[in-house]
TIMI-940153 format. One record per atom (N, C-alpha, C, O): residue number from 1; residue in one letter; x, y, z. Coordinates in Angstrom, 2 decimals, m for minus. Example, Ala and Ser with C-alpha at 12.3 -4.5 7.8 and 13.67 -1.06 7.14 Angstrom:
BEGIN
<atom resi="1" resn="A" xx="13.19" yy="m5.69" zz="7.80"/>
<atom resi="1" resn="A" xx="12.30" yy="m4.50" zz="7.80"/>
<atom resi="1" resn="A" xx="13.20" yy="m3.30" zz="7.80"/>
<atom resi="1" resn="A" xx="14.24" yy="m3.32" zz="8.46"/>
<atom resi="2" resn="S" xx="12.85" yy="m2.25" zz="7.08"/>
<atom resi="2" resn="S" xx="13.67" yy="m1.06" zz="7.14"/>
<atom resi="2" resn="S" xx="12.90" yy="0.03" zz="7.87"/>
<atom resi="2" resn="S" xx="13.41" yy="1.14" zz="8.04"/>
This chain:
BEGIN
<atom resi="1" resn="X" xx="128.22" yy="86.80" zz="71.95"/>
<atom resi="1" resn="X" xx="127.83" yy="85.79" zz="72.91"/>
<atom resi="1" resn="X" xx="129.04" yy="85.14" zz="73.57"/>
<atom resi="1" resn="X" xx="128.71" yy="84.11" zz="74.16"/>
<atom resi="2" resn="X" xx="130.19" yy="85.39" zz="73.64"/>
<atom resi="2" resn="X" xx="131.40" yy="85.15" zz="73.70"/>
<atom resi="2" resn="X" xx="131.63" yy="85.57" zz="74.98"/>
<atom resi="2" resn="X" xx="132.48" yy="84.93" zz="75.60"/>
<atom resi="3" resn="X" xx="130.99" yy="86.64" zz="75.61"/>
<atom resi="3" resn="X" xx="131.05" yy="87.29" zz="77.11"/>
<atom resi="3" resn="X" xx="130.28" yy="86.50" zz="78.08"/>
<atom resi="3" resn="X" xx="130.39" yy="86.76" zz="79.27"/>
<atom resi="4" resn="X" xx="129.70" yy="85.79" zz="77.76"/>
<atom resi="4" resn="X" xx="127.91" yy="85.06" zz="78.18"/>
<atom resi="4" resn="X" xx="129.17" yy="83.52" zz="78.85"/>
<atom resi="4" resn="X" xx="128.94" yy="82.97" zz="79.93"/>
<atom resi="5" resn="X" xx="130.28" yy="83.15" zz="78.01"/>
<atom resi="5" resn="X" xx="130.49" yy="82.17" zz="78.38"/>
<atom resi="5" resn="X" xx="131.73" yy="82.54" zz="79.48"/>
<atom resi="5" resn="X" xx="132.24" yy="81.77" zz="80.29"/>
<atom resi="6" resn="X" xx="132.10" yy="84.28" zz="79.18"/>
<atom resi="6" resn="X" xx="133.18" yy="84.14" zz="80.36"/>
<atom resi="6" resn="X" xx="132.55" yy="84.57" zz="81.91"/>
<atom resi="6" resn="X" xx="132.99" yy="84.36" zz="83.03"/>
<atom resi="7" resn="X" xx="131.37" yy="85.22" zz="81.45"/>
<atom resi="7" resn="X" xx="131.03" yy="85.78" zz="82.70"/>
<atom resi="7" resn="X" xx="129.40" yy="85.41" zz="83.12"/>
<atom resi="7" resn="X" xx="128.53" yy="86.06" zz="83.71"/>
<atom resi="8" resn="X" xx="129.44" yy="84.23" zz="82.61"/>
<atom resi="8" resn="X" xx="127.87" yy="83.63" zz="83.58"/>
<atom resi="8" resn="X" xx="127.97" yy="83.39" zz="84.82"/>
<atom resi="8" resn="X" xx="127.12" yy="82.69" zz="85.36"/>
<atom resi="9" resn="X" xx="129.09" yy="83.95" zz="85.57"/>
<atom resi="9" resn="X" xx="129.01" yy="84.12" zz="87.37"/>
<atom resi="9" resn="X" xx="128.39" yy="84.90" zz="87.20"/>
<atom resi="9" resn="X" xx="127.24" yy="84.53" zz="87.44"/>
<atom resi="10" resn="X" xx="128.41" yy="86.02" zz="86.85"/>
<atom resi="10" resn="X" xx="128.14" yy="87.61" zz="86.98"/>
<atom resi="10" resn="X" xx="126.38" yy="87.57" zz="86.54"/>
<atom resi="10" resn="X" xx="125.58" yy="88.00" zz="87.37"/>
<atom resi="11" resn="X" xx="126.01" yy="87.17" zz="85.55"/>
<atom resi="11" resn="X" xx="124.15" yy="86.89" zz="85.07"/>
<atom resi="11" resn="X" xx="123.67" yy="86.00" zz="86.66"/>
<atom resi="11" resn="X" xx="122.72" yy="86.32" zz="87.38"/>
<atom resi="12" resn="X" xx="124.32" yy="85.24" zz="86.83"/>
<atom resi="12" resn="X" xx="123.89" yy="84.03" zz="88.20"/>
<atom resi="12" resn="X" xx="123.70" yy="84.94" zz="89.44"/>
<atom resi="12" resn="X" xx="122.62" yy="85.07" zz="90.00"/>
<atom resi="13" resn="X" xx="125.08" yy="85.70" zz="89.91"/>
<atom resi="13" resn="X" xx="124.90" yy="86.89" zz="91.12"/>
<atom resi="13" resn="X" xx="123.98" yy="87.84" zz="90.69"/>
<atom resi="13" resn="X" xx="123.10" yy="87.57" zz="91.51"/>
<atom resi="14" resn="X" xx="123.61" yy="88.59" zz="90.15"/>
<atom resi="14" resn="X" xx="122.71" yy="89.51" zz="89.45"/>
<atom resi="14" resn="X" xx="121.20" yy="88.83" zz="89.89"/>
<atom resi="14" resn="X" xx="120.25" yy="89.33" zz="90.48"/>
<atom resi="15" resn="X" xx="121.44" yy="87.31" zz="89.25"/>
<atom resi="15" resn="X" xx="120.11" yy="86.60" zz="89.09"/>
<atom resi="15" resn="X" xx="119.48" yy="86.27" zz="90.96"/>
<atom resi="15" resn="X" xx="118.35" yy="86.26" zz="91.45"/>
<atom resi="16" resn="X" xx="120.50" yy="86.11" zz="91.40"/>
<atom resi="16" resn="X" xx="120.56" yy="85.68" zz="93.23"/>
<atom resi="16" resn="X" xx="120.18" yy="87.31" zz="93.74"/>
<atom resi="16" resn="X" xx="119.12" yy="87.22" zz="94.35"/>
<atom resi="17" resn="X" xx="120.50" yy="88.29" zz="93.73"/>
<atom resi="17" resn="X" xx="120.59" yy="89.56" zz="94.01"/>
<atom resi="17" resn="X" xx="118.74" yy="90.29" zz="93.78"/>
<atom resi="17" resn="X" xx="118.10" yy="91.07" zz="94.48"/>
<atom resi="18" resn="X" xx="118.50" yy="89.78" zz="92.88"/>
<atom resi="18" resn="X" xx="116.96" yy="90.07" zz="92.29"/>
<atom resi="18" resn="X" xx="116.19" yy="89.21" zz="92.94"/>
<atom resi="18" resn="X" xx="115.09" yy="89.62" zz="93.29"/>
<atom resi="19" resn="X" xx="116.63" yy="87.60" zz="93.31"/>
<atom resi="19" resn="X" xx="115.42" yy="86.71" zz="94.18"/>
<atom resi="19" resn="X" xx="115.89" yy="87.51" zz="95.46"/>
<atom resi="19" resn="X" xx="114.84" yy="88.09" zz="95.75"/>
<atom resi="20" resn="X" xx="116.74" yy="87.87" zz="96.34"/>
<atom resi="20" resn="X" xx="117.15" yy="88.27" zz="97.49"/>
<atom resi="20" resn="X" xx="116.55" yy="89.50" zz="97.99"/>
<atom resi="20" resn="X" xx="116.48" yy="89.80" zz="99.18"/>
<atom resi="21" resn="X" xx="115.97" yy="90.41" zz="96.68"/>
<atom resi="21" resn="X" xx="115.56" yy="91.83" zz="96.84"/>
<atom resi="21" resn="X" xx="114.03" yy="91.32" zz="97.30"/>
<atom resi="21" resn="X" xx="113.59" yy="91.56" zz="98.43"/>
<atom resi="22" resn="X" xx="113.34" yy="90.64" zz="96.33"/>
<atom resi="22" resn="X" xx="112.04" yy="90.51" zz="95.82"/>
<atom resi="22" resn="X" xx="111.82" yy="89.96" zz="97.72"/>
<atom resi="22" resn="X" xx="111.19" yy="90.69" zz="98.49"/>
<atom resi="23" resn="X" xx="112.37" yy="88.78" zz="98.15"/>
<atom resi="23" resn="X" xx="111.75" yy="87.87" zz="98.91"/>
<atom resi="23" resn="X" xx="111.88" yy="89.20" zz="100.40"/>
<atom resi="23" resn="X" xx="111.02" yy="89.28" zz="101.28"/>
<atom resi="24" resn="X" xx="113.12" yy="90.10" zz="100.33"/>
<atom resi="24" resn="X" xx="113.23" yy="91.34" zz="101.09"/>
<atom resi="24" resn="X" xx="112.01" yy="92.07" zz="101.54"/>
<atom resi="24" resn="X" xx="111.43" yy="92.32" zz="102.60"/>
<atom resi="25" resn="X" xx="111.82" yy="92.40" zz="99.83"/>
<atom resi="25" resn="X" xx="110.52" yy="93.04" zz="99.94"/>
<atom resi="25" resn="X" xx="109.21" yy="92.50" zz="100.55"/>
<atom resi="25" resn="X" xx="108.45" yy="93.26" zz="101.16"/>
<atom resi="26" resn="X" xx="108.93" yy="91.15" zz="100.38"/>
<atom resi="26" resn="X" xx="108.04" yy="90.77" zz="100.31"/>
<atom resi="26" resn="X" xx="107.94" yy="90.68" zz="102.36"/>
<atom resi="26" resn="X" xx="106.90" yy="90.98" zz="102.94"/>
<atom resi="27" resn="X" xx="109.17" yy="90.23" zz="103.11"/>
<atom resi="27" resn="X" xx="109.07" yy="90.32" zz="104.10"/>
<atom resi="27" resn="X" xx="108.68" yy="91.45" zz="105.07"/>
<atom resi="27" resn="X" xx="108.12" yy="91.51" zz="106.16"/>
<atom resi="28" resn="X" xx="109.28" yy="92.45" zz="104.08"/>
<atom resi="28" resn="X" xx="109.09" yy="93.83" zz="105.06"/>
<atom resi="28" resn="X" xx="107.53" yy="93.88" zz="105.07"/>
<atom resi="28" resn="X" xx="106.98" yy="94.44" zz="106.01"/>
<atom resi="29" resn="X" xx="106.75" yy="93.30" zz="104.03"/>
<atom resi="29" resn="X" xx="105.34" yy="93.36" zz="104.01"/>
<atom resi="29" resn="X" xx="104.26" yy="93.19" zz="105.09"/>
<atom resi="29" resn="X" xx="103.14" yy="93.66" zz="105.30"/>
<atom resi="30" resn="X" xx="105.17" yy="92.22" zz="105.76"/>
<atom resi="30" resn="X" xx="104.36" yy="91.51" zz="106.75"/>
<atom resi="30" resn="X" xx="104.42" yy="91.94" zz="108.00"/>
<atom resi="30" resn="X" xx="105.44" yy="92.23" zz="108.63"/>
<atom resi="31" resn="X" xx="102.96" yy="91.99" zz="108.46"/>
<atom resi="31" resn="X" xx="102.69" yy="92.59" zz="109.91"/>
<atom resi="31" resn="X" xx="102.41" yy="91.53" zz="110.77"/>
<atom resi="31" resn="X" xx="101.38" yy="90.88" zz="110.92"/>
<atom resi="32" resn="X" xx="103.66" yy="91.45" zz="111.37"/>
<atom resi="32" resn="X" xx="103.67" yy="90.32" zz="112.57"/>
<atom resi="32" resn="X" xx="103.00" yy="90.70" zz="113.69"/>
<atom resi="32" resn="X" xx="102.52" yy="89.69" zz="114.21"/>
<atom resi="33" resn="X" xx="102.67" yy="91.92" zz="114.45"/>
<atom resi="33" resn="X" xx="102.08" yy="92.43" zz="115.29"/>
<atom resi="33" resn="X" xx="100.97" yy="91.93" zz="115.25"/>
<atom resi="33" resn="X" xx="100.48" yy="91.16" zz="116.07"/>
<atom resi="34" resn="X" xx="100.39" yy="92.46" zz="114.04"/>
<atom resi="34" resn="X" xx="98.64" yy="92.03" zz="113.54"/>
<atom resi="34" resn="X" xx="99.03" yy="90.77" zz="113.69"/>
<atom resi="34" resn="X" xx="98.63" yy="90.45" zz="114.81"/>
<atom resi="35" resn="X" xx="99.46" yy="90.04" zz="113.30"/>
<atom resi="35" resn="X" xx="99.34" yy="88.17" zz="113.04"/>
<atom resi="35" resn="X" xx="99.60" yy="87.85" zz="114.40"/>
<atom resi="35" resn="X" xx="98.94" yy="86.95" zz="114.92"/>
<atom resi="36" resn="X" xx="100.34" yy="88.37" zz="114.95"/>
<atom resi="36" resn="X" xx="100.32" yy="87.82" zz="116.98"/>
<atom resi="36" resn="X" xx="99.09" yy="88.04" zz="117.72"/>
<atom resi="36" resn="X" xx="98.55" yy="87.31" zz="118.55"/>
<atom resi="37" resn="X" xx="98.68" yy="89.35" zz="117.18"/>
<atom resi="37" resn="X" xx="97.29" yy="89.36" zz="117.72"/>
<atom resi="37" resn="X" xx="96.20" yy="88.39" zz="117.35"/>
<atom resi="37" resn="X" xx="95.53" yy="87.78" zz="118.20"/>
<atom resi="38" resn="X" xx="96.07" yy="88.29" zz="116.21"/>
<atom resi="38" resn="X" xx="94.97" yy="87.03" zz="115.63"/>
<atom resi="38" resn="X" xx="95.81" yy="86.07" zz="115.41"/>
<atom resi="38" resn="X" xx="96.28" yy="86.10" zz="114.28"/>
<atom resi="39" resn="X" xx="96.21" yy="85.13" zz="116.17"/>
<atom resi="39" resn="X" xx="96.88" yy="84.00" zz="115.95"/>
<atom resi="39" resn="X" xx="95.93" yy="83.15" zz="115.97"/>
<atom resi="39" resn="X" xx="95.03" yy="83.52" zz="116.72"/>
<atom resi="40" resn="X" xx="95.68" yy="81.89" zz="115.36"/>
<atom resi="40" resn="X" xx="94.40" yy="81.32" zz="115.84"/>
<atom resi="40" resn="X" xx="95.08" yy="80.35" zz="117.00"/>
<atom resi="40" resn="X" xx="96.29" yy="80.32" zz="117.25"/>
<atom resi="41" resn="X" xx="94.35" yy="79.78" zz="117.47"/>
<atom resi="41" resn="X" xx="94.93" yy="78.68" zz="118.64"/>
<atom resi="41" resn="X" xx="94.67" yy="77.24" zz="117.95"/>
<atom resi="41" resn="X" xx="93.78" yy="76.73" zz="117.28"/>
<atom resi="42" resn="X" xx="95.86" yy="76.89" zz="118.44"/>
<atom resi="42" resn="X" xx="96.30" yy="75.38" zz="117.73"/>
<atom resi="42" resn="X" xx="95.94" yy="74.38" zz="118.59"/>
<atom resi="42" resn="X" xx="96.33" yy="74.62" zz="119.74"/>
<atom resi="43" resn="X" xx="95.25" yy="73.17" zz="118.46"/>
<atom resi="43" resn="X" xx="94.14" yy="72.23" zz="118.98"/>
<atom resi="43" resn="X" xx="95.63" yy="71.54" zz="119.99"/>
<atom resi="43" resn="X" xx="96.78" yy="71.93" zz="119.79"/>
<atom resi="44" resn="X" xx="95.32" yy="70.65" zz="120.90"/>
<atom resi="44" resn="X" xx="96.76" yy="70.31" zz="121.90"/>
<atom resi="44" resn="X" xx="96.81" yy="69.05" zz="120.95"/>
<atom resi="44" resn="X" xx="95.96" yy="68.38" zz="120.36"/>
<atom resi="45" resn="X" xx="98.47" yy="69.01" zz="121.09"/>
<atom resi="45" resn="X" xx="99.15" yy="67.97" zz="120.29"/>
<atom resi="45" resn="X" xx="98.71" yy="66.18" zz="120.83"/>
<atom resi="45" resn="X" xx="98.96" yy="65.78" zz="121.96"/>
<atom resi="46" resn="X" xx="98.22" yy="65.56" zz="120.06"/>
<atom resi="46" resn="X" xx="98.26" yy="64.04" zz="120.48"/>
<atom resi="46" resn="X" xx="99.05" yy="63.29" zz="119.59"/>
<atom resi="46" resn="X" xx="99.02" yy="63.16" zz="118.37"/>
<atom resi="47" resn="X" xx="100.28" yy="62.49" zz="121.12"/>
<atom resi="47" resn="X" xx="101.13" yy="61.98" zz="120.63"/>
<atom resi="47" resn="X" xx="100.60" yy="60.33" zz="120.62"/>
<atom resi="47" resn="X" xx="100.36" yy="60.19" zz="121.82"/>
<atom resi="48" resn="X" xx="100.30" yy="59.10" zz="120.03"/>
<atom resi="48" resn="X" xx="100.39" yy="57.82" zz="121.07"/>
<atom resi="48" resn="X" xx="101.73" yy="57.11" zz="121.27"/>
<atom resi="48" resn="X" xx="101.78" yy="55.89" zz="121.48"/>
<atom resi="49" resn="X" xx="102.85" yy="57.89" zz="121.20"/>
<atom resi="49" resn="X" xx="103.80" yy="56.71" zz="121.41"/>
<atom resi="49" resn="X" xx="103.82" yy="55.97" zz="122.71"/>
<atom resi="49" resn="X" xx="104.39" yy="54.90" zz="122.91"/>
<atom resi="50" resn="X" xx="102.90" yy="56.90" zz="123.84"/>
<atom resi="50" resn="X" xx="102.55" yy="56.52" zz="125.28"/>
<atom resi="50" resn="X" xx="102.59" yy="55.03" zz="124.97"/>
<atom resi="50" resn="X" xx="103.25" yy="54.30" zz="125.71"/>
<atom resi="51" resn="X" xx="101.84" yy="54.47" zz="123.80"/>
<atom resi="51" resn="X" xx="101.23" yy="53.21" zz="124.12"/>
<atom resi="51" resn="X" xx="102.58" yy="52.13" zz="123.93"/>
<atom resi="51" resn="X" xx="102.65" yy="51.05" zz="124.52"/>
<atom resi="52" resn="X" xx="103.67" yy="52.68" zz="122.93"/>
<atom resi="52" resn="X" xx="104.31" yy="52.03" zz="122.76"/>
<atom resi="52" resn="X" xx="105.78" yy="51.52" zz="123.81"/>
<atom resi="52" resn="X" xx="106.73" yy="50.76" zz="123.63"/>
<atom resi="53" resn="X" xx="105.22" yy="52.56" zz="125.13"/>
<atom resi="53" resn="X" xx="106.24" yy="52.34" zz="125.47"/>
<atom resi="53" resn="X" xx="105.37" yy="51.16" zz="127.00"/>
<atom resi="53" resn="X" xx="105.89" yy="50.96" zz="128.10"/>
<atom resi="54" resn="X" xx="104.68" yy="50.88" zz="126.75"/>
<atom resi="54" resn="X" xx="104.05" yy="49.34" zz="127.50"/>
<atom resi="54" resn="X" xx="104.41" yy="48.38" zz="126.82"/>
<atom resi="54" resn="X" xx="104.53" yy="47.29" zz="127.38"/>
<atom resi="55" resn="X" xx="104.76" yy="48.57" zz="125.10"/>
<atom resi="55" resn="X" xx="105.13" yy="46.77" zz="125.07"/>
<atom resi="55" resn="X" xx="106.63" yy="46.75" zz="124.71"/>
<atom resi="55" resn="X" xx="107.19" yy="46.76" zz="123.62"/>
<atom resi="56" resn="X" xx="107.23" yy="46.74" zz="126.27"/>
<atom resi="56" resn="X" xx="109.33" yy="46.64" zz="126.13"/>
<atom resi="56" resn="X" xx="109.13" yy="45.31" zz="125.65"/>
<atom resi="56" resn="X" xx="108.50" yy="44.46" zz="126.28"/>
<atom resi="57" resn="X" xx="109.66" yy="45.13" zz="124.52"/>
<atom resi="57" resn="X" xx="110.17" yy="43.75" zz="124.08"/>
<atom resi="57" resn="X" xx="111.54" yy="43.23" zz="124.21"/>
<atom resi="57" resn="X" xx="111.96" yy="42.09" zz="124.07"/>
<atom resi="58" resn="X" xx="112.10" yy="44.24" zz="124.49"/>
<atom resi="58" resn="X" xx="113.92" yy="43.87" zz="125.04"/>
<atom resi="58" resn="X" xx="113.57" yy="42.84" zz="125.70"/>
<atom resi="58" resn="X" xx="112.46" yy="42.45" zz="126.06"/>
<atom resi="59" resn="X" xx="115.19" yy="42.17" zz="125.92"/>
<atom resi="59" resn="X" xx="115.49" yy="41.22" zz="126.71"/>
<atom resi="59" resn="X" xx="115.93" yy="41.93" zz="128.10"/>
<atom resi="59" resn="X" xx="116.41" yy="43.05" zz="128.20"/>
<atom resi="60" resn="X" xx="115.71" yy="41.22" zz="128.95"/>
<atom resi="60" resn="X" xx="115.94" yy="41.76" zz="130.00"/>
<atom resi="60" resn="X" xx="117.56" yy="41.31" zz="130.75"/>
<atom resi="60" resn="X" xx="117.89" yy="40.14" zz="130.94"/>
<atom resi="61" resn="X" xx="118.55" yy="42.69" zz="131.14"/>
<atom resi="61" resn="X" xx="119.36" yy="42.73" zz="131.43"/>
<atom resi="61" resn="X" xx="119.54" yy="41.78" zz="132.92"/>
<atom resi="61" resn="X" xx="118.60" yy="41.68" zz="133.70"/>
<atom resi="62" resn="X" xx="120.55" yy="41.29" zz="133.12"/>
<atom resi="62" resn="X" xx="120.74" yy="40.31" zz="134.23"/>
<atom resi="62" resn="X" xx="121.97" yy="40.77" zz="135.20"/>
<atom resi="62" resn="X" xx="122.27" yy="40.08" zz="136.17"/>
């Protein structure tokens, strides 16, 4: 166990190398084509800051 304490970079890159493959894989999975085609449509954005910009409370410049 004597190696474990010189070379736990090396278990850590190994360990980064295996999440990096997996999440790889998992991307190539995906069919963006299909998902552009059925995209659903997203409802239109409501903002109200409209309202906030009727009450200027500044002081007014002279």
């Amino acid at each position: 166990m004597e190696w474990v304490k010189e070379y736990w970079w090396v278990i850590v890159i190994l360990l980064m190398v295996g999440v990096l493959m997996n999440v790889y894989k998992d991307l190539k999975r995906i069919d963006h084509k299909k998902y552009m085609d059925n995209k659903p449509d997203l409802p239109p954005h409501r903002d109200f800051n409209d309202k906030w910009d009727d009450d200027d409370n500044w002081p007014k410049k002279k």
